[in-house]
DOLUM-987419 format. One record per residue: residue number from 0; residue in one letter; x, y, z of N, C-alpha, C in turn. Coordinates in nm, 4 decimals. Atoms other than C-alpha are relative to their C-alpha. Layout:
<nodes>
> i, aa, nX, nY, nZ, caX, caY, caZ, cX, cY, cZ
> NUM, A, X, Y, Z, X, Y, Z, X, Y, Z
...
</nodes>
This chain:
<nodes>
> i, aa, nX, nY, nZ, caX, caY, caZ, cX, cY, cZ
> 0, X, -0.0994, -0.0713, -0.0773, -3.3542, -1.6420, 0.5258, 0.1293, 0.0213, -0.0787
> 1, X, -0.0940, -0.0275, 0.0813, -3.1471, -1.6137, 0.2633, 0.1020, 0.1072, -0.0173
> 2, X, -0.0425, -0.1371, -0.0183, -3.1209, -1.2367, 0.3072, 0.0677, 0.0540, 0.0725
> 3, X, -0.0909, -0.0037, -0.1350, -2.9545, -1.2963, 0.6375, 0.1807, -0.0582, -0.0391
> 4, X, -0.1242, 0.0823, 0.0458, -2.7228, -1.5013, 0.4996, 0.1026, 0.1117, -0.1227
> 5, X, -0.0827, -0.0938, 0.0745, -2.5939, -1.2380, 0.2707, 0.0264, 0.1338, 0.0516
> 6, X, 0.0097, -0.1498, -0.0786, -2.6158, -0.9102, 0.4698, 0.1334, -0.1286, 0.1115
> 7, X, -0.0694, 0.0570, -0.0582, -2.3998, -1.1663, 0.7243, 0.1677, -0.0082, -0.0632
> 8, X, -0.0753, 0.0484, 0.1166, -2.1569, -1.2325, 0.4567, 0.0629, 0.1348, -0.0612
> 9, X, -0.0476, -0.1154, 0.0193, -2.1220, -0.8616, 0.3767, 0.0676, 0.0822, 0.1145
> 10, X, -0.0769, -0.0463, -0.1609, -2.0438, -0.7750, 0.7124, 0.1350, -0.0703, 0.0807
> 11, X, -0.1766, 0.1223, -0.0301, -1.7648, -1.0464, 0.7751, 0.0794, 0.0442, -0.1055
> 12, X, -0.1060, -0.0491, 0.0806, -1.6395, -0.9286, 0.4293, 0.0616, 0.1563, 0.0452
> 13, X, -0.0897, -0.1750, -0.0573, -1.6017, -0.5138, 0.5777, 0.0332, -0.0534, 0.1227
> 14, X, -0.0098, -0.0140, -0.1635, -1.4996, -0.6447, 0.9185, 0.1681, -0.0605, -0.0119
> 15, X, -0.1124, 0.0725, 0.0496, -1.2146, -0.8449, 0.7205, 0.0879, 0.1225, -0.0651
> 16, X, -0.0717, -0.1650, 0.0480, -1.1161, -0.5261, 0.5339, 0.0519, 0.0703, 0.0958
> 17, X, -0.0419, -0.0259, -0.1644, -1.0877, -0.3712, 0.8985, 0.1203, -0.0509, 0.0240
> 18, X, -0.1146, -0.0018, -0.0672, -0.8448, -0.6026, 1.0045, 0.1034, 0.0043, -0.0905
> 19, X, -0.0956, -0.0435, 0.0637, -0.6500, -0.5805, 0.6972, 0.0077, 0.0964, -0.0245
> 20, X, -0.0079, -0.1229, -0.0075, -0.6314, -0.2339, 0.7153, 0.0685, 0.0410, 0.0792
> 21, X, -0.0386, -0.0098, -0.0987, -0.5421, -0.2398, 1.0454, 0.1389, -0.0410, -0.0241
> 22, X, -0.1428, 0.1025, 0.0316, -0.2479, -0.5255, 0.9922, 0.0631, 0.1238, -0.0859
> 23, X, -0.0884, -0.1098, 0.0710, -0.1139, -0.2761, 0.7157, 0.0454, 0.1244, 0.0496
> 24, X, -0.1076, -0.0801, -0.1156, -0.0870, 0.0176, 0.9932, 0.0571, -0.0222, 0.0564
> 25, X, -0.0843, 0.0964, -0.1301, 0.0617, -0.1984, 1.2244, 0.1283, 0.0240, -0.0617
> 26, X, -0.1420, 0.0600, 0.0278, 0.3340, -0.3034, 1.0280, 0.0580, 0.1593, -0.1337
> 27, X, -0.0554, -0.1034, 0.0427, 0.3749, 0.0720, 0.8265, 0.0697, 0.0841, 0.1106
> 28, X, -0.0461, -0.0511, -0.1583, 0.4193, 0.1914, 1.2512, 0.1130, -0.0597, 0.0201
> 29, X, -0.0942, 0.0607, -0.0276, 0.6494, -0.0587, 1.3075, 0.1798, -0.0002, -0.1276
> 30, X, -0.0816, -0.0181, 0.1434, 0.8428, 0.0207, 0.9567, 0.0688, 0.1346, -0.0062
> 31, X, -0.0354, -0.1098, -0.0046, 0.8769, 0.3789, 1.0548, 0.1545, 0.0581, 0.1137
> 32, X, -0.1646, -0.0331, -0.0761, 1.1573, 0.3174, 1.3136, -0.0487, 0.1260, 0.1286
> 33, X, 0.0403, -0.1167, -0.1323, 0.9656, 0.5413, 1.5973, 0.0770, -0.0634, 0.0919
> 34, X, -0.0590, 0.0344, -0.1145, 1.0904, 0.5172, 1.9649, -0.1017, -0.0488, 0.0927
> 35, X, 0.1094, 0.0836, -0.0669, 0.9094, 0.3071, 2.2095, -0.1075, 0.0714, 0.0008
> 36, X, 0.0974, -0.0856, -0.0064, 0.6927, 0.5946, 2.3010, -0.1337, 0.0252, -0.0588
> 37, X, 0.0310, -0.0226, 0.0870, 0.5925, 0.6868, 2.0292, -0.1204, -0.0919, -0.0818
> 38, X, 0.0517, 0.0874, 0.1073, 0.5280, 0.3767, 1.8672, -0.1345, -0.0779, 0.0359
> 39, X, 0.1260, 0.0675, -0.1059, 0.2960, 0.2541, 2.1532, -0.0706, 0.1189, 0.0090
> 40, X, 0.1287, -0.1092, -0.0082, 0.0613, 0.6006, 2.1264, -0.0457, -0.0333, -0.1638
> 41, X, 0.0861, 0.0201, 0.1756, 0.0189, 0.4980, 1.6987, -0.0750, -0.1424, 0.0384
> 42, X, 0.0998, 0.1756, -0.0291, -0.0673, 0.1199, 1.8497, -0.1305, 0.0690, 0.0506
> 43, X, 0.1560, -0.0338, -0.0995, -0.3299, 0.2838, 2.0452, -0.0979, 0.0344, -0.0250
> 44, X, 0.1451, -0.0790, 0.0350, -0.5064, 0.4552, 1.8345, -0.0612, -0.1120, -0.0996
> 45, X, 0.0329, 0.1026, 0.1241, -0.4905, 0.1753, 1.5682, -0.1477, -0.1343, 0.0814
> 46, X, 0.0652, 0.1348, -0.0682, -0.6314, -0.0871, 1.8248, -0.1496, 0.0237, 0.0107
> 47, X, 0.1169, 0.0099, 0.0083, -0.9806, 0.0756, 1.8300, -0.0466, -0.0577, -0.1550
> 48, X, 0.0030, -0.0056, 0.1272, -1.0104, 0.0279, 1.4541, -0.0301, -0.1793, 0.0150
> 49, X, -0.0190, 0.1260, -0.0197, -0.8763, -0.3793, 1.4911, -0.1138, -0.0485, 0.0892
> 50, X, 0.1222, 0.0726, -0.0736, -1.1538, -0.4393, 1.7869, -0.1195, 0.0290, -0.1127
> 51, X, 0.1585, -0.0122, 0.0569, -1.4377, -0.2907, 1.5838, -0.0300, -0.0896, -0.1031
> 52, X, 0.0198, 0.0885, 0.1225, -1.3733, -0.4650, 1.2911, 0.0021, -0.1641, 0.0057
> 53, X, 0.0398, 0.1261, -0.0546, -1.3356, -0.8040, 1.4845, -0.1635, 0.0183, 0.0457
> 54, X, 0.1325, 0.0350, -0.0296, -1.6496, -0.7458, 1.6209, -0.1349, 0.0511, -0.0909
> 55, X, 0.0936, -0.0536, 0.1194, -1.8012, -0.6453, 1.2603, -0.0197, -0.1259, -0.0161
> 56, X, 0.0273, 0.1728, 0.0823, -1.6930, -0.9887, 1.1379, -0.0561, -0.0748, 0.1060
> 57, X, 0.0452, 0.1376, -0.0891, -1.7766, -1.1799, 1.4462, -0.1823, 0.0038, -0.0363
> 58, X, 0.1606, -0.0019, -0.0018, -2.1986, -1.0073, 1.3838, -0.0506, -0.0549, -0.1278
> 59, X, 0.0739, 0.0213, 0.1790, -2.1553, -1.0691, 1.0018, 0.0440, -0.2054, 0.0355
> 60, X, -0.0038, 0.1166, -0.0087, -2.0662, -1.4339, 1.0956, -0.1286, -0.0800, 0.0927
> 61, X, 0.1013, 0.0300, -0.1083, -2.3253, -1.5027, 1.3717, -0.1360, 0.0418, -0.1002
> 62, X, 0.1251, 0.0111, 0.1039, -2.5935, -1.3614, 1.0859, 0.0013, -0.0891, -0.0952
> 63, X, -0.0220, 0.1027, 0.1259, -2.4542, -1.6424, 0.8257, -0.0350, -0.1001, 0.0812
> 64, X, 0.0070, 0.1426, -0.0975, -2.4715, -1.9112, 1.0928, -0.1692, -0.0129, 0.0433
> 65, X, 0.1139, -0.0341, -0.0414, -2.8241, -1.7386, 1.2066, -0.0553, -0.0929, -0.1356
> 66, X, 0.0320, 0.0055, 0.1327, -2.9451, -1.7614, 0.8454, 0.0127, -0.0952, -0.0228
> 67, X, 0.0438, 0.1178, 0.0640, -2.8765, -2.0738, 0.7631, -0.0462, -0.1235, 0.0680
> 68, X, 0.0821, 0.0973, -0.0705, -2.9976, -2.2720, 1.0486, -0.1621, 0.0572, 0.0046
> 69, X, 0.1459, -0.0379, 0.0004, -3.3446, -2.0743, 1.0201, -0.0538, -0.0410, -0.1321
> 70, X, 0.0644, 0.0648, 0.1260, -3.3717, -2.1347, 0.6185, 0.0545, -0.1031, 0.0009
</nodes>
């Protein structure tokens, strides 16, 4: 199961990229000096981005954990 364990491991690493990706719009939105409005319609769109990629890493973690209690 080895194979799990690395496909797991690749998927926690892009799901990690995600949220640092995310974190870096966040805080370029918040850097731009918008008005409340504003600044809460760029959060909004960002926040689908931040869930997906939590729940990239949470599948690539649950396949490493899979993986190594099966091999």
């Amino acid at each position: 199961m080895d194979w799990l364990v690395w496909i797991g491991a690749a998927l926690t690493l892009l799901g990690l990229c995600g949220i640092v990706i995310s974190i870096l719009k966040i805080q370029k939105a918040r850097k731009a000096g918008l008005e409340d409005d504003a600044l809460r319609a760029r959060l909004e769109r960002i926040v689908p981005l931040n869930l997906g990629a939590f729940a990239v890493s949470v599948l690539g973690l649950m396949c490493v954990v899979l993986g190594v209690m099966l091999g």
